[in-house]
Backbone bond lengths (Angstrom), bond angles and torsions (degrees), N, CA, C in turn:
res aa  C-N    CA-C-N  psi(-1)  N-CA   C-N-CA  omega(-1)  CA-C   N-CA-C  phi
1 X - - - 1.465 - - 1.526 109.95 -
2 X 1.107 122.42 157.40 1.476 118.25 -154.21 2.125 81.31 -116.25
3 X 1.477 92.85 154.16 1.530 94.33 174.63 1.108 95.81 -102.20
4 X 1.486 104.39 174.81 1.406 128.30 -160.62 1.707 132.75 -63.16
5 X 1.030 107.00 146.69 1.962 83.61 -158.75 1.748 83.42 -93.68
6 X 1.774 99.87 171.34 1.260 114.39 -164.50 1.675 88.11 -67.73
7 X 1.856 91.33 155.28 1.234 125.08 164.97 1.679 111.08 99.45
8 X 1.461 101.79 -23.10 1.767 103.72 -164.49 2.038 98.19 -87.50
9 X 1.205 79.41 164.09 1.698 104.27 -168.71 1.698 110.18 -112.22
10 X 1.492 106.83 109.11 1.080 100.69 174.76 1.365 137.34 -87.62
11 X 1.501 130.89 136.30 1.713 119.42 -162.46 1.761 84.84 -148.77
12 X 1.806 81.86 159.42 1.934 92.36 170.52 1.379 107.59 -117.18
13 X 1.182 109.16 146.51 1.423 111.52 -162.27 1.365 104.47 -163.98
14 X 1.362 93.82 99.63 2.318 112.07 -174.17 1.140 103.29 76.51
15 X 1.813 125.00 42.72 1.277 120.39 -172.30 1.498 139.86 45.83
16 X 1.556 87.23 24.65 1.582 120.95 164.88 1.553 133.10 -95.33
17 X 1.337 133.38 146.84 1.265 109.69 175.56 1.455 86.34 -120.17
18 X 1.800 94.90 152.37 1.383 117.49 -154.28 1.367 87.56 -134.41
19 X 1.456 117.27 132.68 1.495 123.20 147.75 1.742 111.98 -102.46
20 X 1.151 93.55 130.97 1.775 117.68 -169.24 1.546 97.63 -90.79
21 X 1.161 134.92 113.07 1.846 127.90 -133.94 1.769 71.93 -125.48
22 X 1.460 109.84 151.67 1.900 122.72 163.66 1.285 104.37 -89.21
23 X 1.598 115.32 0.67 1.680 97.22 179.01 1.949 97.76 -103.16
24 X 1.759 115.23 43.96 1.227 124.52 168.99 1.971 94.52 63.77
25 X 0.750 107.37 26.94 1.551 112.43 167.42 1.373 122.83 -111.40
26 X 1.785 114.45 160.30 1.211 118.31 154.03 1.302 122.89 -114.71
27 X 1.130 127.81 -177.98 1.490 137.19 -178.38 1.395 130.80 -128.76
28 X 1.611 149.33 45.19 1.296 133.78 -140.89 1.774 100.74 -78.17
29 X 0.958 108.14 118.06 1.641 119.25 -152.61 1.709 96.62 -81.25
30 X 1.011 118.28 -46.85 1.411 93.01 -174.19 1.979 119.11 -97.96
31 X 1.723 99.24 4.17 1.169 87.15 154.02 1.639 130.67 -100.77
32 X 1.651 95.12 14.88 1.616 95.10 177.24 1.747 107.35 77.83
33 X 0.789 111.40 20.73 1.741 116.81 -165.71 1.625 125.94 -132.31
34 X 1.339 108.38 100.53 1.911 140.02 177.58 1.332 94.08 -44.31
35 X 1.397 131.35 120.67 1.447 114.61 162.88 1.880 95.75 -119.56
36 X 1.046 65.43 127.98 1.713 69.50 176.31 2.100 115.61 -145.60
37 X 1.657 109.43 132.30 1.092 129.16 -133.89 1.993 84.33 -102.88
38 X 1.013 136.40 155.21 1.122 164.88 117.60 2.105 91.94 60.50
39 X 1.167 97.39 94.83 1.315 115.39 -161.54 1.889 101.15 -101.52
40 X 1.372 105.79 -16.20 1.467 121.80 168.24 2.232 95.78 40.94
41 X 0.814 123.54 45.14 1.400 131.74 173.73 1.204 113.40 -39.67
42 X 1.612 134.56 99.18 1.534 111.14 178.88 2.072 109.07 107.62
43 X 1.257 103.28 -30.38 1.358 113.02 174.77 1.901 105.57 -19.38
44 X 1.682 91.15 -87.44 1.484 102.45 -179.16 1.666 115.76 -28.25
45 X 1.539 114.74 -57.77 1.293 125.27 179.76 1.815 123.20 -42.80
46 X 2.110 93.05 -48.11 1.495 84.02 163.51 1.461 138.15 -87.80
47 X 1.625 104.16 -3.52 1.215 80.06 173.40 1.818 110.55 -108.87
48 X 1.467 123.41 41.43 1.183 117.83 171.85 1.420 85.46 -103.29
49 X 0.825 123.95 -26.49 1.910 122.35 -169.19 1.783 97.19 -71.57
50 X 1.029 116.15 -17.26 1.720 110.33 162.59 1.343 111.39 -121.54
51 X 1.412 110.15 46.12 1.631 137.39 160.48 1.654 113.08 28.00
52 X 1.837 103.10 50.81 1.126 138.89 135.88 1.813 126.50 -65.34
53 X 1.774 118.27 86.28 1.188 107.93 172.43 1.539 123.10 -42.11
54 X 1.711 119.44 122.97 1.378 100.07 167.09 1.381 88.90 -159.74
55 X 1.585 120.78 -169.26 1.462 122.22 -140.41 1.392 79.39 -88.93
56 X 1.369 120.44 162.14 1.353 136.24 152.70 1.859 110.08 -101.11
57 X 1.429 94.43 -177.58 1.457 101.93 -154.64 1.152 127.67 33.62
58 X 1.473 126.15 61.48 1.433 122.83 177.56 1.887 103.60 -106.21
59 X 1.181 101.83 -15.83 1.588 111.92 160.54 1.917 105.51 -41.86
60 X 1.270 103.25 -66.57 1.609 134.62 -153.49 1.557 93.06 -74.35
61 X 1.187 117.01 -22.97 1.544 113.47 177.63 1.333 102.81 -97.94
62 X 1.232 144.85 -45.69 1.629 145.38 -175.99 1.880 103.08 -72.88
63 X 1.303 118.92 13.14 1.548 129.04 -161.91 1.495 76.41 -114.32
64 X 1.303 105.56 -83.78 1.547 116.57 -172.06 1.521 120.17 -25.22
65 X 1.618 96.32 -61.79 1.208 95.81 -172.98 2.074 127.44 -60.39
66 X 1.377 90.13 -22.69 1.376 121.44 174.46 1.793 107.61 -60.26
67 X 1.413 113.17 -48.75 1.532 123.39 166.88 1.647 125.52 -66.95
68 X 1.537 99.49 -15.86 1.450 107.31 -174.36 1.767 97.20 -98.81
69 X 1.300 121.39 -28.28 1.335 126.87 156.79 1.508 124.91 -48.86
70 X 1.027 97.98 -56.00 1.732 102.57 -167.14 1.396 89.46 -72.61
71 X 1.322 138.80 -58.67 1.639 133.34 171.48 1.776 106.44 -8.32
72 X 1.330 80.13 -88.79 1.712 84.89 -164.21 1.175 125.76 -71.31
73 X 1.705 120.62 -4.88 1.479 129.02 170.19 1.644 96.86 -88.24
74 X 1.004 125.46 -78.01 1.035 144.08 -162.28 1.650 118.59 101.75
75 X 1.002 124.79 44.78 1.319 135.94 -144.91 1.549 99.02 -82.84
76 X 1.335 115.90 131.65 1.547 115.53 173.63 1.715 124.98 -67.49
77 X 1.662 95.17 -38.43 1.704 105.68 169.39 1.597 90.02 -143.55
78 X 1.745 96.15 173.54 1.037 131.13 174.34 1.328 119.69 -120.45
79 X 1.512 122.13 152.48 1.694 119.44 -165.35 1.200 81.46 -121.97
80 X 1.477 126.21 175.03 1.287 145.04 168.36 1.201 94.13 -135.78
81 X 1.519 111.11 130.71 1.387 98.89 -176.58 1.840 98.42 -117.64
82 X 1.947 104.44 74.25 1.522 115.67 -170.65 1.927 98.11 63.32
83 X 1.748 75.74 162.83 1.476 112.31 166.51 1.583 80.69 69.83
84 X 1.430 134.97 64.36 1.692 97.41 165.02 1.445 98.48 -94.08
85 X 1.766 123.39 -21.48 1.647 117.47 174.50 1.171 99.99 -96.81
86 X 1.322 123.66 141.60 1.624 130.75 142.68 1.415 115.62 -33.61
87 X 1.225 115.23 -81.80 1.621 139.22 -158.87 1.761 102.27 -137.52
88 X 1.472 104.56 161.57 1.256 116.97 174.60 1.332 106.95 -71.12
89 X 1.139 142.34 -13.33 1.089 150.72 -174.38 2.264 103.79 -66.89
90 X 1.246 103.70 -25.76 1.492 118.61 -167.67 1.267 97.46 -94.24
91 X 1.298 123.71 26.14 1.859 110.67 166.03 1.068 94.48 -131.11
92 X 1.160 142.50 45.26 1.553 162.78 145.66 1.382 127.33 -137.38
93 X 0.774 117.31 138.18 1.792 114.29 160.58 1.241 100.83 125.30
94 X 1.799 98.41 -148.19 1.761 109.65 179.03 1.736 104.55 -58.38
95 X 1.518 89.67 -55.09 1.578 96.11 -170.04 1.699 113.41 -52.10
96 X 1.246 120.99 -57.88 1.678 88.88 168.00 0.902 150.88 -90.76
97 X 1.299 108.65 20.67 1.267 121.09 163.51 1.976 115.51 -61.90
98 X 1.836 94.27 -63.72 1.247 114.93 166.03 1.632 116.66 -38.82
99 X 1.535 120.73 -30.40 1.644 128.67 174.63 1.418 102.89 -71.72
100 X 1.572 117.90 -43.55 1.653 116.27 -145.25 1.886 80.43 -80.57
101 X 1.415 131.66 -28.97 1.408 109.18 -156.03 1.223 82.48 -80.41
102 X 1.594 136.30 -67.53 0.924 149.53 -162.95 1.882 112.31 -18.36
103 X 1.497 98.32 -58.65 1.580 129.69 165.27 1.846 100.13 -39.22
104 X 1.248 110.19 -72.34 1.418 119.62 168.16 1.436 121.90 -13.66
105 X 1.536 107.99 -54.86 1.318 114.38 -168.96 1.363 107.07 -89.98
106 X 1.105 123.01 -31.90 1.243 129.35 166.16 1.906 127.76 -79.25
107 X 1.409 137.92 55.70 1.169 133.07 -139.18 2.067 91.38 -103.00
108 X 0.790 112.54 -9.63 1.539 116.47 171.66 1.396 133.88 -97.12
109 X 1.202 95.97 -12.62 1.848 117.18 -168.83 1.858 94.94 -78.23
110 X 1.669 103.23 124.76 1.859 90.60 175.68 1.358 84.45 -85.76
111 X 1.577 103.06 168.38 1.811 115.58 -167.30 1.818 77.10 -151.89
112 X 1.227 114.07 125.69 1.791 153.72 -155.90 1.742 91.14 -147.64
113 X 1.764 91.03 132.00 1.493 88.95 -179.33 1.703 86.77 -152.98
114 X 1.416 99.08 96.57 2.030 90.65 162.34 1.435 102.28 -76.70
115 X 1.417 109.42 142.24 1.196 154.51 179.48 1.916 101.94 -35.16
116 X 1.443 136.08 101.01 1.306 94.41 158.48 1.455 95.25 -122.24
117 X 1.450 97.67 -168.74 1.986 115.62 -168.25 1.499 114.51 -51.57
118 X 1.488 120.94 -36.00 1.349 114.61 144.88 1.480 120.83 -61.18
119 X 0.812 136.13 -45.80 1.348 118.98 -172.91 1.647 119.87 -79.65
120 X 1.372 112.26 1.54 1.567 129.92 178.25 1.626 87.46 -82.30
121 X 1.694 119.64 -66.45 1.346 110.65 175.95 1.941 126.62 -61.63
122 X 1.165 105.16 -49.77 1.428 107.54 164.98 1.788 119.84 -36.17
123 X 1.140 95.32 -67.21 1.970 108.02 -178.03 1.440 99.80 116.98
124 X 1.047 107.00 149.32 1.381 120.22 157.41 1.345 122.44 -14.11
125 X 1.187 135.92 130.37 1.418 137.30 -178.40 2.294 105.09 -57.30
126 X 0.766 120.56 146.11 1.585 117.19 174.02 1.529 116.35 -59.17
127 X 1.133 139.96 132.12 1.194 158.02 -138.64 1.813 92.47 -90.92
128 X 1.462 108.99 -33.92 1.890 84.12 164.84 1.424 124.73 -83.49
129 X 1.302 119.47 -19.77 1.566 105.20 145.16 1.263 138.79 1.38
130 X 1.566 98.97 -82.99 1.843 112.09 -173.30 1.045 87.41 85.25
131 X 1.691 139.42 77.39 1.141 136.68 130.38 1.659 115.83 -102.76
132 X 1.173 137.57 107.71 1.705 127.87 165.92 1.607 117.51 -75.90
133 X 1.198 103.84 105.92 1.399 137.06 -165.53 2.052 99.54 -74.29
134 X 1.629 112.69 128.84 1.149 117.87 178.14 1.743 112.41 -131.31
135 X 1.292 97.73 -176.63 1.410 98.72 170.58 1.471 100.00 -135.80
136 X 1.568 106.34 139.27 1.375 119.29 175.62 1.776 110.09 -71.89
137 X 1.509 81.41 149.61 1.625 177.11 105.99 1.997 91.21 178.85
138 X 1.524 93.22 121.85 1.534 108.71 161.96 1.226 113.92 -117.46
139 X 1.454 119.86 123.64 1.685 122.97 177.59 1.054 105.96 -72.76
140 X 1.295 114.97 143.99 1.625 124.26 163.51 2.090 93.63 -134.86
141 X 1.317 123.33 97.24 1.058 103.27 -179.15 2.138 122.33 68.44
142 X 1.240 85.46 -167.61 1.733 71.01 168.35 1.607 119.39 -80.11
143 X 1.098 121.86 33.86 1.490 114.82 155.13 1.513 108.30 -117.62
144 X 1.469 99.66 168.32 1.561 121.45 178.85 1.055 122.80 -125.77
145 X 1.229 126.13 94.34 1.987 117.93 -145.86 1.376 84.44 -105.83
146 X 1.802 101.85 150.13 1.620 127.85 -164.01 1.399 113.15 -154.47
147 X 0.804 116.85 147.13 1.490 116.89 158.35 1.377 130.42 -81.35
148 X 0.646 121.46 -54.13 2.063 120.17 142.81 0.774 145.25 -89.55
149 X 1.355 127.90 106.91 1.112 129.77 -151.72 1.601 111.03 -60.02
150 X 1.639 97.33 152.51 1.304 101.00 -160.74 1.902 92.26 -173.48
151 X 1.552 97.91 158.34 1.496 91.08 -166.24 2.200 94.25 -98.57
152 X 1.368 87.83 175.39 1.778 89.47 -170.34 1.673 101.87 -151.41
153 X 1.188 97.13 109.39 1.406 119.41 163.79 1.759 105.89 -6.23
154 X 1.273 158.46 141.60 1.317 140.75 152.88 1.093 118.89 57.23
155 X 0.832 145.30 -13.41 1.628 140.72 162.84 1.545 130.35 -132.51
156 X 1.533 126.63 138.04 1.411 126.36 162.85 1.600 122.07 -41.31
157 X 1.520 102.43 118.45 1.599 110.92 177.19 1.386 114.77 -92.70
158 X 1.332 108.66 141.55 1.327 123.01 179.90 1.621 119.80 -142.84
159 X 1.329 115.09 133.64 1.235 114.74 -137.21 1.533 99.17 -162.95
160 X 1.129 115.93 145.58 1.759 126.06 -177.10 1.869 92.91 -111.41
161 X 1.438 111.87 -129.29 1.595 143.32 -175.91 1.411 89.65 56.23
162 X 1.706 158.14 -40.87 1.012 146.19 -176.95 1.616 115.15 -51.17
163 X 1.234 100.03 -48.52 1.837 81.52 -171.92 1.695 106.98 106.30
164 X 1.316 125.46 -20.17 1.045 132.66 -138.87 1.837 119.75 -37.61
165 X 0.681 146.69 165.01 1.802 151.38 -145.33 1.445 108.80 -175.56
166 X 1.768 125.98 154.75 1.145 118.81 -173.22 1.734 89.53 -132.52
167 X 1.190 152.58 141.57 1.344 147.34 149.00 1.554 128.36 -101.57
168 X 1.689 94.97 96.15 1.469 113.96 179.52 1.468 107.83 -83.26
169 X 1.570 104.15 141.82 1.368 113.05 170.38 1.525 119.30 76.20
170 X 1.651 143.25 177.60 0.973 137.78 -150.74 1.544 97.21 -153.56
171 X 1.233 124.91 154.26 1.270 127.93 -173.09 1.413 148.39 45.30
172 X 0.937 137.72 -110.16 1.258 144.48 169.29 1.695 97.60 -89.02
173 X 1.273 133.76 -1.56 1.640 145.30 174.94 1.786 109.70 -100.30
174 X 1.166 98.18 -17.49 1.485 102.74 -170.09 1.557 120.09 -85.98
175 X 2.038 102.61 127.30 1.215 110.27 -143.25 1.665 84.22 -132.45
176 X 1.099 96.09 148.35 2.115 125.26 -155.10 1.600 91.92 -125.53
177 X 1.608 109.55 95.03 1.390 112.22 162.38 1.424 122.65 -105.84
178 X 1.234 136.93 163.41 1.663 133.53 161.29 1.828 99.77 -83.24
179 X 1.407 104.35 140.24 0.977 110.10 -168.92 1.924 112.16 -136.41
180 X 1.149 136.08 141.73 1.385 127.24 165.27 1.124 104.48 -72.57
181 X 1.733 121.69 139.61 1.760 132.89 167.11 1.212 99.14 -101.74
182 X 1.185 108.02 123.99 2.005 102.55 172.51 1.345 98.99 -137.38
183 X 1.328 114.48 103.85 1.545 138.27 157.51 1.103 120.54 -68.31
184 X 1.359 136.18 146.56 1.522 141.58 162.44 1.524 107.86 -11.06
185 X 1.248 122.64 -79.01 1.063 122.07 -178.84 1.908 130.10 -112.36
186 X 1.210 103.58 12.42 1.775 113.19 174.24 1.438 92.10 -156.68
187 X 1.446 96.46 146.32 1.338 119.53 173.96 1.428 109.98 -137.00
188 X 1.340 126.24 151.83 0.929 147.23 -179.97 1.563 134.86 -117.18
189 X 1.273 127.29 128.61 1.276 115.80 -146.82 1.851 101.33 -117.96
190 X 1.060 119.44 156.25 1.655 122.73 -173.95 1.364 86.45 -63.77
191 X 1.667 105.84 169.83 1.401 134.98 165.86 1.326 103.65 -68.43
192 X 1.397 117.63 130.84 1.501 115.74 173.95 1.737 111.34 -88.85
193 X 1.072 106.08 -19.71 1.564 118.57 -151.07 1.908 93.29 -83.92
194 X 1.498 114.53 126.13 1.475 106.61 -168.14 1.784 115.69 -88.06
195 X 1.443 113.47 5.27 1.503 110.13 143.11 1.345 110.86 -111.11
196 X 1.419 117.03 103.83 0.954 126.03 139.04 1.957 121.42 174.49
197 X 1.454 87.18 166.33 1.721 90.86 -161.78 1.313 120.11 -51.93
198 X 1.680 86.04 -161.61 2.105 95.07 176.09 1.553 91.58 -133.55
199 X 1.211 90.57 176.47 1.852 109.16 -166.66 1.613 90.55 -149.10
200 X 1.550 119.06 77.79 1.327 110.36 152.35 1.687 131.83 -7.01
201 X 1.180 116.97 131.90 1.231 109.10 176.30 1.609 108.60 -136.47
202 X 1.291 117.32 153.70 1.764 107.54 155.04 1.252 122.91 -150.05
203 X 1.517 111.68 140.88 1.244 120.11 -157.29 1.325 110.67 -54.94
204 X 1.295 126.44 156.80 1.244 145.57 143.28 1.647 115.37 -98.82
205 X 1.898 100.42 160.18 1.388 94.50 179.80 1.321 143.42 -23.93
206 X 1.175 155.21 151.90 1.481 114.85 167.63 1.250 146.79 76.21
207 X 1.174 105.45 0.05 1.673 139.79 -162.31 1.476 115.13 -126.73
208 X 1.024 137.94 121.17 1.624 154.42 -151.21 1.424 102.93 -106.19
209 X 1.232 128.67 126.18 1.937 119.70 168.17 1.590 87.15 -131.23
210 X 1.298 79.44 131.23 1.971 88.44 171.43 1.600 106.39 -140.62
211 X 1.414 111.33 108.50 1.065 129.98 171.12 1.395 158.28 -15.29
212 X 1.130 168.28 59.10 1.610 129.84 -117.84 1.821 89.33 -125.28
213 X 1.414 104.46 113.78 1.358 121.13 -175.11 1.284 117.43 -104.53
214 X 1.444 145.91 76.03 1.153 139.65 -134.34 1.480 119.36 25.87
215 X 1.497 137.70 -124.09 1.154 145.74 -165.01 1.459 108.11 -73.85
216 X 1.301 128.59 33.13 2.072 117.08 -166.65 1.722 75.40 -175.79
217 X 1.564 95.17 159.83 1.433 117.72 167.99 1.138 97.59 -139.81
218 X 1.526 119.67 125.28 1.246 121.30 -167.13 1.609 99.08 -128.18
219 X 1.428 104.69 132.64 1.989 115.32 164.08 1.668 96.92 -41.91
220 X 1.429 100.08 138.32 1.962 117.37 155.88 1.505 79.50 -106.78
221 X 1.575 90.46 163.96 1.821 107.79 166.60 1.054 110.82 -83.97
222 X 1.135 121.36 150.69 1.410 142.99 -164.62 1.615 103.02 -141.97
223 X 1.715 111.47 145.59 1.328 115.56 176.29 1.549 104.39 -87.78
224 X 1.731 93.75 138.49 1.746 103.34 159.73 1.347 142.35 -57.26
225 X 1.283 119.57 130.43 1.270 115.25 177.88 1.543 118.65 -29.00
């Protein structure tokens, strides 16, 4: 198993070791497995199609970053943990096109997608994909990956749909990061998908926030249980 590439933060979580990745990713290292939270696929696309200015190629950047992942993990599959489409509108167009090559280059990678509330409205990813479509809580080991967070009998939950965000500093100093929440027993992982927001959060006792500050995700302090 390869150790951890610079910048990532290591934590155990369901008697797992987890790398906490700055490209808004995780890593469950010894099952070989990308978990990655709310990938919003296609976002940009639908909302220029209701002639909303917003960035283009954000498909081509959440691809990339996905290729710069599997590099240095080497990850056998990938989870989606929900939201990997925005809208139904994202199983057509630029954006899947940009998925199906993407898919191309990748013909070995398993691609796992629990179910989230976009993707209930979206539909199912398209069957040339190669995505195997689940419903949360899915075990992988001692975790139970979800899309909302939610607690799980025997195992550590992990879960995106929050958005989660950290707010450093005050005023005209005050700086809006994506951050991992890791609670006693569910954790929550940043938005992977590069349009879209944050959802402030703040710790409670017992509760872990680790940062992602450009290239490193770094622990804030947090009070003890």
């Amino acid at each position: 198993m390869r150790p951890p590439p610079p910048g990532a933060a290591v934590v155990t979580a369901g008697g797992c070791e987890l790398w906490l990745l700055p490209q808004r990713a995780a890593f469950a290292a010894e099952a070989g497995a990308l978990l990655v939270a709310d990938a919003h696929l296609g976002k940009a696309q639908a909302f220029r199609r209701l002639g909303v200015p917003v960035p283009e190629a954000t498909t081509a950047d959440n691809l990339a970053r996905l290729d710069a992942l599997l590099a240095v993990t080497a990850a056998r599959r990938i989870v989606f943990l929900g939201d990997l489409l925005h809208a139904r509108a994202a199983r057509d167009g630029v954006a899947a096109q940009a998925v199906r090559a993407w898919r191309a280059c990748h013909p070995g990678t398993a691609l796992t997608l629990v179910r989230g509330n976009h993707d209930r409205g979206a539909g199912d990813p398209p069957p040339d994909w190669g995505v195997e479509v689940v419903d949360a809580p899915w075990r992988l080991g001692g975790l139970a990956l979800c899309h909302e967070p939610q607690a799980v009998d025997g195992a550590y939950a992990l879960a995106g749909h929050v958005h989660p965000g950290i707010v450093l500093g005050r005023g005209a100093d005050r700086l809006r990061l994506p951050c991992f929440h890791l609670g006693p027993a569910v954790g929550v992982l940043p938005a992977f998908g590069s349009f879209t927001g944050l959802h402030p959060v703040q710790a409670a006792p017992g509760e872990r926030v680790y940062a992602v500050a450009g290239d490193e995700v770094r622990p804030l302090l947090t009070l003890s249980a």
